[in-house]
C-alpha positions as CSV (number, residue, x, y, z in Angstrom):
1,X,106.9,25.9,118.2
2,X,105.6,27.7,121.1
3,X,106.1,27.2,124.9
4,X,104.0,27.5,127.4
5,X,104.0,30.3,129.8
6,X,104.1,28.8,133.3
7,X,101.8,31.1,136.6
8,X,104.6,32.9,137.4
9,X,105.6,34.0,134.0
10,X,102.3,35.2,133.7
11,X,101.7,37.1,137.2
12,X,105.3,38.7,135.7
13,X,103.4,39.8,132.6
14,X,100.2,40.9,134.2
15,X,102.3,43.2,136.6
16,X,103.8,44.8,134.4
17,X,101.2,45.5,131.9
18,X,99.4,47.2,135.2
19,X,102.5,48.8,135.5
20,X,102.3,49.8,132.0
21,X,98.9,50.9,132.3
22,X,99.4,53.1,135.5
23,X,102.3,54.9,134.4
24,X,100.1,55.5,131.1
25,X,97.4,57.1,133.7
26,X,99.6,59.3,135.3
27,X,101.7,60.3,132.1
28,X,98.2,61.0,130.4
29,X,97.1,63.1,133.3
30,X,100.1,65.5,133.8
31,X,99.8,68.8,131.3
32,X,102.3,68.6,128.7
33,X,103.5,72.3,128.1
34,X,104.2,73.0,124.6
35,X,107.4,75.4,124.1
36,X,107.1,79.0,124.2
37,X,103.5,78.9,123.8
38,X,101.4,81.7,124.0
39,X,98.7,80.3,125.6
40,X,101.0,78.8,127.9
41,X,101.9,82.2,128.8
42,X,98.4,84.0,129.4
43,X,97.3,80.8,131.3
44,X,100.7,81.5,133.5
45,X,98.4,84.8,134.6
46,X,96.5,84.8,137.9
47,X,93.0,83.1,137.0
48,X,90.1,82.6,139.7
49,X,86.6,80.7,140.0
50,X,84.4,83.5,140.8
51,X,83.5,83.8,137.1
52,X,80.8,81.5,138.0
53,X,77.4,82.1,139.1
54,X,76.3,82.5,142.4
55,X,72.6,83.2,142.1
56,X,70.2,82.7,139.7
57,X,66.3,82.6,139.8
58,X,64.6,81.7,137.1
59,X,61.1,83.7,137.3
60,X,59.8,83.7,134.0
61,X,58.6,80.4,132.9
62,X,61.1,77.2,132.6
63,X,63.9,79.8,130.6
64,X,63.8,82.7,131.5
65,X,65.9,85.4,134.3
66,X,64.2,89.2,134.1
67,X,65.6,90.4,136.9
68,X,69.1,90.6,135.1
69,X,69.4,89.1,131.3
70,X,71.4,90.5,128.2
71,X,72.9,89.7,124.8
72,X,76.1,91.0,122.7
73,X,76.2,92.4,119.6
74,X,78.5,90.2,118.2
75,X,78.6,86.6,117.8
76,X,82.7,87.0,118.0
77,X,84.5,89.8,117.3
78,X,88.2,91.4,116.9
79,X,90.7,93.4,118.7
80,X,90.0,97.1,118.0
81,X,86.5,96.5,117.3
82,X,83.6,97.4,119.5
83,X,80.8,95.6,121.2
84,X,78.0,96.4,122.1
85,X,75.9,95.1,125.3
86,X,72.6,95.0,125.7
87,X,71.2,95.1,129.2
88,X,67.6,94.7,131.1
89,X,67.0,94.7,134.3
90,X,63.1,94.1,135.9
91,X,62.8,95.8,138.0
92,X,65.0,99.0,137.4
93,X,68.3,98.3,139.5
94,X,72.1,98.8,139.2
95,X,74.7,96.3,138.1
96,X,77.8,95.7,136.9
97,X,79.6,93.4,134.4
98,X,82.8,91.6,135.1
99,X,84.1,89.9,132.3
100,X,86.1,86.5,132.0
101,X,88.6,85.0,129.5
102,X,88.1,81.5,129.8
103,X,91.0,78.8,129.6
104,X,93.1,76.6,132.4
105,X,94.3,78.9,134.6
106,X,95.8,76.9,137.0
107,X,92.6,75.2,137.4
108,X,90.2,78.0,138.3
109,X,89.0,78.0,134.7
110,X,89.3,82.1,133.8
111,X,91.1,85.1,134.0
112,X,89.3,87.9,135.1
113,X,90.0,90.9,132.2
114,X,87.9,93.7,132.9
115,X,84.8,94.8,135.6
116,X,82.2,97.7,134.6
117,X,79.9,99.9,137.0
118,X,78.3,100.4,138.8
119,X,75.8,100.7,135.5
120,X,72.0,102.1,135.4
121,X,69.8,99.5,134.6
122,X,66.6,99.2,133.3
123,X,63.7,97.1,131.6
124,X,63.7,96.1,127.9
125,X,60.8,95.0,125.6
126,X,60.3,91.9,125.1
127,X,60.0,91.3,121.3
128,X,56.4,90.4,120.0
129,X,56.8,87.0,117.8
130,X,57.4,88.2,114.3
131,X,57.6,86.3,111.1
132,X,58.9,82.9,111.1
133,X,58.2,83.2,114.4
134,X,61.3,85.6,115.1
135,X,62.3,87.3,118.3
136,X,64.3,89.7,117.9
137,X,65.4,92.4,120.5
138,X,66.0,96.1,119.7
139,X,67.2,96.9,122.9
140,X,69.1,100.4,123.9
141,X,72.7,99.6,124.0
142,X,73.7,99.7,127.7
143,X,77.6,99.3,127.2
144,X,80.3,100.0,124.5
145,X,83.9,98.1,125.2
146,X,86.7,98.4,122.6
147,X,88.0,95.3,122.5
148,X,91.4,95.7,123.5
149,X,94.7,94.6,121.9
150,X,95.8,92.8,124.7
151,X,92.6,90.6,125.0
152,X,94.0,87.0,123.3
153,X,91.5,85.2,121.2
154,X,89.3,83.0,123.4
155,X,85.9,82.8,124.8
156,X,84.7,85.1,126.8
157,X,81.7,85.3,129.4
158,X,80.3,88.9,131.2
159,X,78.8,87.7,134.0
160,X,75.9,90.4,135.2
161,X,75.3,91.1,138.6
162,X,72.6,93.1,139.7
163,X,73.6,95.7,142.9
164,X,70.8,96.0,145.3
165,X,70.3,98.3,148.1
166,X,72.1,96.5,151.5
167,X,69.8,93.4,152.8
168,X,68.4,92.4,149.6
169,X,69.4,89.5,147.5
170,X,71.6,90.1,144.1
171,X,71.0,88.1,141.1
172,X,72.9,86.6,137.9
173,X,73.3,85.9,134.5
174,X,76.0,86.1,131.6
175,X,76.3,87.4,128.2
176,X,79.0,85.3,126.0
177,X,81.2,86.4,123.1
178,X,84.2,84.9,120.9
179,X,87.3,87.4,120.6
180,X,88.4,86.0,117.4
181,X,91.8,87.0,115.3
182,X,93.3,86.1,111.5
183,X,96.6,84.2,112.8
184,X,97.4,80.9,111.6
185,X,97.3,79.3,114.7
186,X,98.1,75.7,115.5
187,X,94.8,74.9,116.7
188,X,91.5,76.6,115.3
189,X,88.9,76.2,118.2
190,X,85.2,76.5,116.8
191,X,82.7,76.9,118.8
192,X,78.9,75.8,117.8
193,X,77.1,78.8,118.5
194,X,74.9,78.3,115.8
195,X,73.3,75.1,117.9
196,X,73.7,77.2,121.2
197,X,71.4,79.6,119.1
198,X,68.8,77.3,117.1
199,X,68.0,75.5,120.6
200,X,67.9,79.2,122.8
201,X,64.2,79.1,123.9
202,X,64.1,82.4,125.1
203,X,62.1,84.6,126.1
204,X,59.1,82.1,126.6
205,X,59.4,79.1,124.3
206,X,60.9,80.0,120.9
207,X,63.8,78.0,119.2
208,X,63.8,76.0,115.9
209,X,62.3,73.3,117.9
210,X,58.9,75.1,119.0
211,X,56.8,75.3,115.9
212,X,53.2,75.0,116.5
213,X,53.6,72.4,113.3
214,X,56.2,70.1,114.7
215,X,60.2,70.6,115.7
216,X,61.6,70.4,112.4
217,X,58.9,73.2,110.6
218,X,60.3,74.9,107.9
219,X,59.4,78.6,108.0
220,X,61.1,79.1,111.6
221,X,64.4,81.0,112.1
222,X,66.2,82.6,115.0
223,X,67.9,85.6,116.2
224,X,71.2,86.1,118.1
225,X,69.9,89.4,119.1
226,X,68.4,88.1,122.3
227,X,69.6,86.5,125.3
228,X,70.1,82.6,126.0
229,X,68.1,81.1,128.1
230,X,69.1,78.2,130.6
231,X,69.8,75.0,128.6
232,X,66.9,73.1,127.7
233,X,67.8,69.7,127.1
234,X,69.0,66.9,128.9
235,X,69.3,67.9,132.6
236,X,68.9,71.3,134.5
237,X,71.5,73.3,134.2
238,X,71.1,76.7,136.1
239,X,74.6,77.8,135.6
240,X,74.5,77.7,131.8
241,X,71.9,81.1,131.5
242,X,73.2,83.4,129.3
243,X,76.2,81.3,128.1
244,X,74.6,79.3,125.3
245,X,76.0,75.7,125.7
246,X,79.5,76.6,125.8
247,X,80.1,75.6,129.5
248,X,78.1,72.3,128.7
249,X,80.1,71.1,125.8
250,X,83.1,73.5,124.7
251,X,84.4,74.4,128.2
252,X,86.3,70.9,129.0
253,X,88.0,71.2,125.8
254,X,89.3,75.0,126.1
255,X,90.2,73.5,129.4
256,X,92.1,70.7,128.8
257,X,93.8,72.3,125.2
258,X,94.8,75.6,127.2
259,X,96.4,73.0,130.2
260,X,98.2,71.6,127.5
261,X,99.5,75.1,126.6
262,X,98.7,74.3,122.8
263,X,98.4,77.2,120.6
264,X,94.9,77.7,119.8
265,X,92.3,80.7,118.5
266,X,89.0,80.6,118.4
267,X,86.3,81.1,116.4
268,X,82.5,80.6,115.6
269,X,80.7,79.3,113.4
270,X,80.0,82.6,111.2
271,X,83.6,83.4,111.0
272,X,83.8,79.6,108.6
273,X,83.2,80.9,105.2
274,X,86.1,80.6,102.8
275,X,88.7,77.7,103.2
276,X,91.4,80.1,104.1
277,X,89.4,80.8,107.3
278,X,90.1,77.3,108.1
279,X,93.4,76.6,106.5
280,X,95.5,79.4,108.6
281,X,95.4,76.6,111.1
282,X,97.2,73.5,111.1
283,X,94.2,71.4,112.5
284,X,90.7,72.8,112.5
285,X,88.4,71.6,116.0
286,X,84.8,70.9,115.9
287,X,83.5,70.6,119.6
288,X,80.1,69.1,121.4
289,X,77.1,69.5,119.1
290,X,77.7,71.1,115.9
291,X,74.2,70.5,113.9
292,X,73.5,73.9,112.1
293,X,75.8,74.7,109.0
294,X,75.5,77.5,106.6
295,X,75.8,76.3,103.0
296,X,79.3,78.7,103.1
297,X,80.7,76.7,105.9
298,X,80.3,73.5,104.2
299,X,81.4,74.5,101.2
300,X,84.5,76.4,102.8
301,X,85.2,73.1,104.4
302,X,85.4,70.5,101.6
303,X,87.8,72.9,99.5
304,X,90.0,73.1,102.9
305,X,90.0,69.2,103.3
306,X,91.1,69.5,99.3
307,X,93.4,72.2,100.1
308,X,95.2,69.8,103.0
309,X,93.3,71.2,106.4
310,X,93.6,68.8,108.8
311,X,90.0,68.3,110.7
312,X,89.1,66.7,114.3
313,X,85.0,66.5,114.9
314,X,84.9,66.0,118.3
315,X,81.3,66.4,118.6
316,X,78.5,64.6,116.5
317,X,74.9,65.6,115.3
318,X,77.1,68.1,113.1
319,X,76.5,69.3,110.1
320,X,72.7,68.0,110.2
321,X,71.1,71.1,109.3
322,X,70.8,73.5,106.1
323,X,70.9,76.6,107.9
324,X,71.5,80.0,106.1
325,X,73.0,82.8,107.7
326,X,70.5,86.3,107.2
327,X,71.2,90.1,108.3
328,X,69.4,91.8,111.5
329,X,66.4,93.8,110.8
330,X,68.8,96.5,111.2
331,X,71.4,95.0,108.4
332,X,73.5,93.4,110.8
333,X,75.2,90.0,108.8
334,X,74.9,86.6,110.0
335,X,72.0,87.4,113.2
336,X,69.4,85.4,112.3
337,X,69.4,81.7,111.1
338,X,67.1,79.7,109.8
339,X,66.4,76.1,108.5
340,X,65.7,75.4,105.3
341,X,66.9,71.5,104.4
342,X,68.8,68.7,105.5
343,X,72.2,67.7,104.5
344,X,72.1,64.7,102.4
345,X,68.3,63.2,101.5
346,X,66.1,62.0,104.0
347,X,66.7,58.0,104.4
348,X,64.0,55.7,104.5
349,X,64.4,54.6,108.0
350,X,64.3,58.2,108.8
351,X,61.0,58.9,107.3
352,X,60.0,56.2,108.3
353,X,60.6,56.8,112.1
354,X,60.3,60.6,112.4
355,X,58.9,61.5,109.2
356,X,56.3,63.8,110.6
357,X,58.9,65.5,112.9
358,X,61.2,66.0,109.7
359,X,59.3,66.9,107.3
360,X,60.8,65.7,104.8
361,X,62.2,68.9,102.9
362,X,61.1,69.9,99.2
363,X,65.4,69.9,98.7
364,X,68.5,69.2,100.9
365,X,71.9,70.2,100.8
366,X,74.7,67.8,100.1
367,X,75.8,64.8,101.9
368,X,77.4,65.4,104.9
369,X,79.5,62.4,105.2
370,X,82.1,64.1,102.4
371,X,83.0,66.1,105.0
372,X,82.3,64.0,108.6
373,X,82.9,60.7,107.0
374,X,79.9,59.8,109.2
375,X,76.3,61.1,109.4
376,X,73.3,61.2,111.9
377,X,71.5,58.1,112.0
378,X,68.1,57.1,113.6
379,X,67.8,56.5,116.3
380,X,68.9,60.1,116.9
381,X,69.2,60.1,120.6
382,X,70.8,57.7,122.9
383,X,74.0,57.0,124.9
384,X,76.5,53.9,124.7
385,X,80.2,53.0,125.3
386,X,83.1,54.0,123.1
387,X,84.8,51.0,121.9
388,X,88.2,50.4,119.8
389,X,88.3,47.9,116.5
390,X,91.3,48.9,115.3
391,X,93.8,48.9,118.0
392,X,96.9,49.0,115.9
393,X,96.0,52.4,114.5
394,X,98.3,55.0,115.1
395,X,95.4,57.4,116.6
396,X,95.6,54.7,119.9
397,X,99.3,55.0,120.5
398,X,101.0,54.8,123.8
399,X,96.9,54.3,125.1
400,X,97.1,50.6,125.7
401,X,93.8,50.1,124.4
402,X,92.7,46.4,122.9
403,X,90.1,45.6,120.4
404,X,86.8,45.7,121.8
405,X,88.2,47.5,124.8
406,X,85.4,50.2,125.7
407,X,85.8,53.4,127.5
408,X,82.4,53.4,129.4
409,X,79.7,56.2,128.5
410,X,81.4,58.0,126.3
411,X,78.8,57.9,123.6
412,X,76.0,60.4,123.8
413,X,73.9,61.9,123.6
414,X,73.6,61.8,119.5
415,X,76.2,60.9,117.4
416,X,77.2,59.7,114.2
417,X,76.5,56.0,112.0
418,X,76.3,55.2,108.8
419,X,79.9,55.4,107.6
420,X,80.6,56.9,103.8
421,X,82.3,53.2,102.9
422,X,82.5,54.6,99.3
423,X,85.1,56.9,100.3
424,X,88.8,55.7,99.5
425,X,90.6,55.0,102.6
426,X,88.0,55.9,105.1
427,X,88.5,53.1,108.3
428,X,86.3,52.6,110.9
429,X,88.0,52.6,114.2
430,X,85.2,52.7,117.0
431,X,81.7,51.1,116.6
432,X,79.5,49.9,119.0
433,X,75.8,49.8,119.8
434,X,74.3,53.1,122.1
435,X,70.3,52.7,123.3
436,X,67.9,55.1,123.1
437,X,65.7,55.1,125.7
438,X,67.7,52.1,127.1
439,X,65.8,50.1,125.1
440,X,66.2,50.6,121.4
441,X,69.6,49.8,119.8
442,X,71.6,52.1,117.2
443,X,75.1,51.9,115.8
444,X,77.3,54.6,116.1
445,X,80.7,54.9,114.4
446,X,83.9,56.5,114.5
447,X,86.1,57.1,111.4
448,X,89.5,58.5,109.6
449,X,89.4,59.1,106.2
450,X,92.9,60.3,104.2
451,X,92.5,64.1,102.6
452,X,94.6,64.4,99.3
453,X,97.7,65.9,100.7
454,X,99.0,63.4,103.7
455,X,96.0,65.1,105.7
456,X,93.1,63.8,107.5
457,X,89.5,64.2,109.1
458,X,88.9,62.2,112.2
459,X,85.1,62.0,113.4
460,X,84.5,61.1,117.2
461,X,81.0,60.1,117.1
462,X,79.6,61.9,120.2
463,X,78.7,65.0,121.7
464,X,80.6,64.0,124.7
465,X,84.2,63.5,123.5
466,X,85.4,66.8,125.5
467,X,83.9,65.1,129.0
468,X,86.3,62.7,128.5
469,X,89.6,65.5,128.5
470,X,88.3,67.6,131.9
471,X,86.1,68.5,134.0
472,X,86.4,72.1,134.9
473,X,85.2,73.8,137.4
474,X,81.3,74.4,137.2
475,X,80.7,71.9,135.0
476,X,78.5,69.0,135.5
477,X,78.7,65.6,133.6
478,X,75.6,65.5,131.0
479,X,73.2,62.8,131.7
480,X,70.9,61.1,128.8
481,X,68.9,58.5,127.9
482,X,70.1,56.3,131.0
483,X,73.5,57.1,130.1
484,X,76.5,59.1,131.1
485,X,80.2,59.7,130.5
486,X,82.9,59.1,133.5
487,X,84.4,62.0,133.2
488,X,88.4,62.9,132.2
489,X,90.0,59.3,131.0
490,X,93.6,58.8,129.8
491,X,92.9,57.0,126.8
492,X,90.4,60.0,125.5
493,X,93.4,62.1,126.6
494,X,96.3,60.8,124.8
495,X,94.1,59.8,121.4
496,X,92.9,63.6,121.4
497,X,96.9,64.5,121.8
498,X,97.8,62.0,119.2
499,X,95.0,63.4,116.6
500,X,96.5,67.3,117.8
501,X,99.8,66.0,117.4
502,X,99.5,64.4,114.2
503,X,97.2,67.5,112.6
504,X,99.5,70.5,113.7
505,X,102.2,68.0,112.2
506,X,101.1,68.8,108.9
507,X,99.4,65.0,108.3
């Protein structure tokens, strides 16, 4: 028999489900220190905000900085081990390079580790277009630094500052590079350099996307011996020269984990080539827009999923891409990559809708979803809100959230559909529509699948997932297609800590 509630029994219960839903704001918004935590401890260090750029001027086409530009010889590399930087400056002037661990910090969002110079600078060549349309520097090393021993895994930006003579205007840029190490971590941070790389239109205007023939031309590969340029897609993003896209899409993320003081190390994407690169963590981390995948990496992921690994793809668009990893001119591994299939065969609605941008590909790689649960549907591009369908799942504990309750914006600006319903277990717990152009509809999903050994892989569905944990200093939301996230939300907070929680766990 039931009884009905009278108004005031129901002013009662609407008060204190705002209560509930307040106090879950706050709670949600507060760092959560994990016990003696290492990262807890290096973000305890004095950090400051001027790792970000002050001046930039971008004087050679829609890209490109001469007047102070550079690259690293390392995609990430190890205590111990050297780097090499590579430096030009047009015209011929001093600088010097201060370089930044990124993290919390108290909020400024880096530790400053280490300044050099004043250093000589000087103009470098710029590459003539090669085969497969290459460019490929061979500049003069300018710099040498040992990585030292005290340096903790993280991510790492040189900003480059040009000294002028007194009354003349300086000018910026950065070189970026991933200290990485071989502990087994809680957290295993990768970072999608390989996308930062494949869409780097520098000097003029050649990425993987530039091909006389269409964007998705086979016979096209690029270096990582040359700088970034600004970010090219999206919205104009001056402060992101010389960083690839790790301020745009990783930064929130390293922000938010390291304010959590969760133990965390960081990697990129060549450093993923056997599963016991992945399983030394507890939970592995996919971040922003992870689209190019060697053939190794996918590989070394399915035999971790098999082996237990826990996996969180908080991105989308990944794992889109066949591209193999090839050495330098000078036999340097893993500097220049190149497409050569898709992952998964072509669908119909594909071809049928961008067949002449796609190709489609004499082979492809396997299917993507063994691994994502999800893939990349058409229509590729587009934004949308985030919405829950299974409310009672434990990934939405303690947020509150009700079916068809939608955190607003949250999807963009690709993501993942087409769900792999064949696979045993796998559960769909966000789907929704997002628009591309604000006109055409697409449905995006987000799913859990069980792993054999109590473990799991969680797929987000959007690029944007990390603009819903922070938004550090520096950054700017991403707008797309009409669309755009809100910025840090509670309920994206405490389903990422239930997913961390749950992976370092052990499942």
């Amino acid at each position: 028999m039931t009884h009905p509630i009278d108004r005031r029994d129901m002013l009662r219960q609407v008060t204190a489900a705002g209560l509930g839903s307040a106090t879950l704001n706050s709670a949600a918004a507060q760092p959560q220190q994990q016990p003696d935590s290492a990262i807890a401890r290096e973000n305890a260090r004095p950090g400051t905000t001027d790792w970000q750029l002050t001046r930039v001027r971008i004087n050679q086409g829609a890209y490109r900085t001469s007047l102070i530009e550079g690259y690293c010889s390392h995609q990430s590399i190890a205590a111990g081990e050297t780097l090499s930087v590579f430096v030009s400056t047009d015209p011929a002037s001093r600088y010097q390079l201060d370089v930044y661990r990124m993290g919390y910090y108290g909020g400024t969002g880096a530790r400053k580790v280490a300044t050099y110079g004043p250093l000589e600078g000087k103009p470098q060549p710029v590459p003539p277009i090669g085969e497969k349309r290459l460019r490929e520097c061979q500049w003069e090393p300018s710099l040498e630094i040992t990585i030292p021993d005290d340096w903790p895994s993280g991510v790492y930006l040189g900003k480059l500052t040009t000294l002028p003579d007194e009354g003349q205007p300086y000018w910026q840029s950065y070189v970026i590079f991933i200290v990485k190490d071989d502990r087994p971590a809680d957290l295993l941070f990768q970072c999608s350099d390989n996308t930062w790389q494949a869409y780097n239109r520098w000097p003029v205007n050649e990425s993987l996307y530039t091909h006389p023939d269409g964007a998705h031309s086979g016979g096209v590969a690029a270096s990582f011996d040359r700088p970034y340029g600004k970010y090219c897609q999206i919205y104009d993003h001056p402060l992101s020269i010389g960083s690839g896209e790790f301020l745009l899409w990783e930064f929130p993320l390293c922000y938010w984990l390291e304010q959590q003081g969760y133990d965390v190390t960081y990697c990129s994407n060549a450093d993923i080539r056997s599963a016991s690169d992945i399983t030394r963590s507890r939970c592995f981390l996919s971040i922003g827009h992870d689209e190019y995948w060697d053939l190794r990496q996918y590989h070394a992921m399915k035999d971790a999923i098999d082996q237990g690994a826990n996996v969180l793809w908080l991105s989308a668009n990944c794992v889109y891409m066949v591209s193999e990893f090839s050495p330098s001119s000078s036999g340097q591994p893993d500097r220049i990559i190149e497409r050569v299939a898709s992952y998964g065969p072509l669908r119909e609605d594909e071809l049928a809708s961008y067949g002449e941008i796609l190709g489609p590909f004499d082979t492809h790689g396997p299917d993507e979803r063994s691994i994502v649960g999800a893939r990349t549907i058409v229509p590729f591009n587009g934004g949308g809100d985030w919405t829950c369908t299974k409310p009672d799942h434990w990934i939405f504990a303690d947020t509150g959230m009700q079916q068809g309750e939608s955190i607003p914006g949250l999807v963009g600006w690709e993501f993942h559909g087409d769900p792999d319903t064949d696979r045993p277990g796998l559960e769909v717990v966000g789907e929704g529509l997002v628009w591309a152009g604000g006109t055409r509809p697409g449905r995006w999903t987000s799913t859990i699948f069980p792993g054999p050994k109590g473990n799991f892989v969680f797929n987000a569905s959007t690029i944007w997932w990390a603009q819903g944990l922070a938004s550090p200093p520096g950054h700017m939301l991403p707008w797309s297609h009409y669309t755009r996230p809100h910025g840090p939300d509670p309920r994206v907070q405490q389903i990422t800590r239930n997913l961390i929680e749950r992976g370092v766990g052990g499942g």
